[in-house]
N, C-alpha and C positions, 0 to 999 in steps of 0.2 A: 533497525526497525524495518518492518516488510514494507516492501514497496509495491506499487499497481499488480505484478504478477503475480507474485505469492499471495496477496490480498482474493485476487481474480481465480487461481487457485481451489482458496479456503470457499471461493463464493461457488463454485461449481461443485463441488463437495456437499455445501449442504441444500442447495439443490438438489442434488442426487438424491441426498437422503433423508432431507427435510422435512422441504415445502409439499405442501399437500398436508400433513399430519396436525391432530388436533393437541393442545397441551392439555394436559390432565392436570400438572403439579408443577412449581417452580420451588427450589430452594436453594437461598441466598447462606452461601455458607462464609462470606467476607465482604463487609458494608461496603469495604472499596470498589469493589466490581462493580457498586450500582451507586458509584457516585454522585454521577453525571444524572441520575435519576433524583431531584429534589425532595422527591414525596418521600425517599426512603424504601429499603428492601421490600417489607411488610404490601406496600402499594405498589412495587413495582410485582411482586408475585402473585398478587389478587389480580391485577387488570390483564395477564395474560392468561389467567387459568379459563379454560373453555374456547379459547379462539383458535381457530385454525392458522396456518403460515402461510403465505404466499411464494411469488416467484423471487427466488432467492437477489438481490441486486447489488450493488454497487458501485459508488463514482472515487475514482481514484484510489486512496487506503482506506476510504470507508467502505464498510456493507453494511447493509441493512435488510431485517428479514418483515415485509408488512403483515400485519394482521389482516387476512381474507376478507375480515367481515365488518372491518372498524377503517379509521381514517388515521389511523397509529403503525409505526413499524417500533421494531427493536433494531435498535442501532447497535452496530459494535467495532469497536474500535482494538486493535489487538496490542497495539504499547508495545513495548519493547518485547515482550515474554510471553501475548496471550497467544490461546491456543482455545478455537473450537471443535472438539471430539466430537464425533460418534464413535460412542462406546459399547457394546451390550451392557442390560441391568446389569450384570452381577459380576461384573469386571471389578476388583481392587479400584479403590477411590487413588486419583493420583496424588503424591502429598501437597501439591498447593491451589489441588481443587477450588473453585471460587464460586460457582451455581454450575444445578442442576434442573432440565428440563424436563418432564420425564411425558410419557405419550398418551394417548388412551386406546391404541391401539394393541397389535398383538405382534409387531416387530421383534419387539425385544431389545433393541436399543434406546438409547437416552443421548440429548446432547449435553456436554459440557464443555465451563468455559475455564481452562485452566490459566492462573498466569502467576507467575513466581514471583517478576516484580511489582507485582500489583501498579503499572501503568495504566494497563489496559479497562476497558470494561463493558457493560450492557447497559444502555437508557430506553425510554422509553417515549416518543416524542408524537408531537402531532404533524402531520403530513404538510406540505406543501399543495398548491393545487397542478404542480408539477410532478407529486410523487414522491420528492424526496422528502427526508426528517428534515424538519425545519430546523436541525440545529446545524446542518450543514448546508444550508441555502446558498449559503457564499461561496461553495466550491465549485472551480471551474469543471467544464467535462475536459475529459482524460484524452490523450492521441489515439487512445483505439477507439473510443464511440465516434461510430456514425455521424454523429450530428457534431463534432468537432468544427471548425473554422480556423481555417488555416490562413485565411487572409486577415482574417480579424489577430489572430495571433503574431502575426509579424505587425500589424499596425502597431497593437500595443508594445510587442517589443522595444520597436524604434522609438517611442514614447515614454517608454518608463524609464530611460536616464539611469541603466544599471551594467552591472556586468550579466556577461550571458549565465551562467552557474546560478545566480542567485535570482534570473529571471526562471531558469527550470525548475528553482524548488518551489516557487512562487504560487500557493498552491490556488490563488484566485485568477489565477492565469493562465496556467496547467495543472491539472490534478493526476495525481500516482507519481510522480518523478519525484525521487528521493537523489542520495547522493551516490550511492552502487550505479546507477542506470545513468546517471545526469554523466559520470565521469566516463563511461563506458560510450554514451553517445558523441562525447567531445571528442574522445581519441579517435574514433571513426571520420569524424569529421574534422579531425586538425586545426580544433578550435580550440585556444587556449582560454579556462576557466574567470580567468579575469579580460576575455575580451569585452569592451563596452559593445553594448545591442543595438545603442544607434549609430553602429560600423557595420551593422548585417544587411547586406543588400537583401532583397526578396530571393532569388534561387539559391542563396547560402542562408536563412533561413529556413525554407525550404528544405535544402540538403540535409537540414539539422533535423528538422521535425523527420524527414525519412528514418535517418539512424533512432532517433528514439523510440521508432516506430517498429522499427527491425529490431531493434535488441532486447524490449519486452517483449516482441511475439517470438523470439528466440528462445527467452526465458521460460516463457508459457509452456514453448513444447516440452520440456523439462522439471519443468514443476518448480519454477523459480532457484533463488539463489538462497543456500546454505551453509552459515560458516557454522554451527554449533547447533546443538539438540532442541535449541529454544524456538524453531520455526518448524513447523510440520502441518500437512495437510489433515482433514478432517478423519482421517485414518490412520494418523500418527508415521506419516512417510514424510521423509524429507528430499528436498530439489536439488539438484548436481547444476545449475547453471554455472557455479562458483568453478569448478572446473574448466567451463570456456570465457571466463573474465579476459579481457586485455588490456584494461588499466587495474581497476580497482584493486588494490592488495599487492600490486606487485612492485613495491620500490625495490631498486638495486638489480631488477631483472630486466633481461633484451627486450628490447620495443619489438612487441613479433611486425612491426612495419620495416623498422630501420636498421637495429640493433643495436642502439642506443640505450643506457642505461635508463629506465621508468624512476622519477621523482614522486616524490612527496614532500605535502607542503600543510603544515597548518591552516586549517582555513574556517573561519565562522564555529569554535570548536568541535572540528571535525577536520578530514582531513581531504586535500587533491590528489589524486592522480595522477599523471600526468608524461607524456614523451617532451625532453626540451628541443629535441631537433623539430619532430613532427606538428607540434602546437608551439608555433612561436608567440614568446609572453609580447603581450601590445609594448610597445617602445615605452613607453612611461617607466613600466614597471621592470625592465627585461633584465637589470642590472640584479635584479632579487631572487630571478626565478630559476 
């Protein structure tokens, strides 16, 4: 699933190519895409027809595109598979096509939202008096915005009584951290995935929020992380971060710190990361790891 980069990515993408243009037409070509939308396809294509788009946004793996002149965005959520295009009109429909935007201008392009496994999709929601779709209210902001709190974030850590891994995915606590970036942050920081969070002093907290902070905007400058065809930016390109990985994907290979073989471990079905020299498992568990 994309994580904050790839997401942050897609979101400058159709900024580029978006925001600012008015919709002419919407068509819902698979009810699932507009699930999350209750009124149904029919209402979600009437209430956008005629509004302009604003400045493209997003907190964490969500984005959202608002309506310029209404108190509504279009939320989108990408699932495992989706994919928002800018295409030209008269490009071949791709086979698992799911809506089409189409403009009232003289572009010549259209967005679409493609997604194979139909996880993904488009809503339609009423704003916050913060800005955001009020169906993601409860998402915390993400390590790169500005307005983060990093002391508020190590309080709760020490407070929530968990391991550090499953305090990073935690998305009301941090938003964008998936499990590519959360493993990748750990091995930087020689924090093993089942460390308990109320063992984090403040400047190893700290240290940790740094690396995660470094290894998306690592990501960024690359255009996020790519293992297969099913992630691409809004011009159908995909991101080589996968290339500079140092945990994620690489069991059985040298620790580029130690030279230590990289583990993997089942975890929350999904999977760890992990160096057993460089991240020592907390003593509880260390007989397992």
């Amino acid at each position: 699933m994309p994580e904050l980069p790839e997401v942050e990515v897609v979101r400058r993408g159709l900024q580029r190519w978006v925001s600012g243009r008015t919709i002419a037409e919407v068509e819902v070509l698979h009810p699932r895409a507009v699930r999350r939308h209750p009124a149904g396809a029919g209402d979600f294509a009437a209430r956008l027809k005629g509004h302009s788009v604003g400045i493209a946004r997003r907190r964490g793996k969500y984005l959202w595109l608002p309506l310029a002149d209404t108190d509504t965005s279009i939320l989108g959520h990408l699932g495992m598979s989706g994919q928002l295009l800018v295409q030209p009109e008269d490009a071949a429909d791709e086979k698992h096509l799911r809506i089409r935007i189409r403009f009232d201008d003289r572009l010549g392009t259209e967005l679409r939202f493609v997604d194979q496994r139909t996880f993904g999709g488009l809503s339609l929601h009423d704003n916050t008096p913060e800005g955001l779709p009020d169906a993601i209210a409860h998402i915390a902001r993400d390590p790169l915005d500005p307005a983060f709190d990093d002391a508020a974030f190590h309080a709760a850590l020490r407070l929530r009584r968990t391991t550090v891994k499953r305090a990073l995915l935690d998305q009301s606590l941090i938003s964008g951290v998936g499990n590519i970036y959360a493993d990748e942050a750990l091995w930087r920081a020689r924090l093993h995935y089942e460390r308990p969070t109320a063992t984090l002093t403040r400047p190893r907290s700290a240290e940790l929020l740094g690396h995660v902070r470094d290894v998306m905007t690592a990501a960024l400058a690359v255009g996020g992380t790519t293992f297969d065809s099913l992630y691409v930016n809004v011009n159908g390109e995909s991101g080589y971060f996968d290339r500079s990985l140092d945990a994620y994907g690489r069991e059985d290979e040298p620790c580029r710190r130690c030279g230590t073989l990289m583990r993997r471990r089942p975890w929350m079905n999904r999977s760890s990361y992990f160096c057993p020299r460089c991240q020592r498992a907390p003593r509880l568990i260390r007989t397992s790891s």
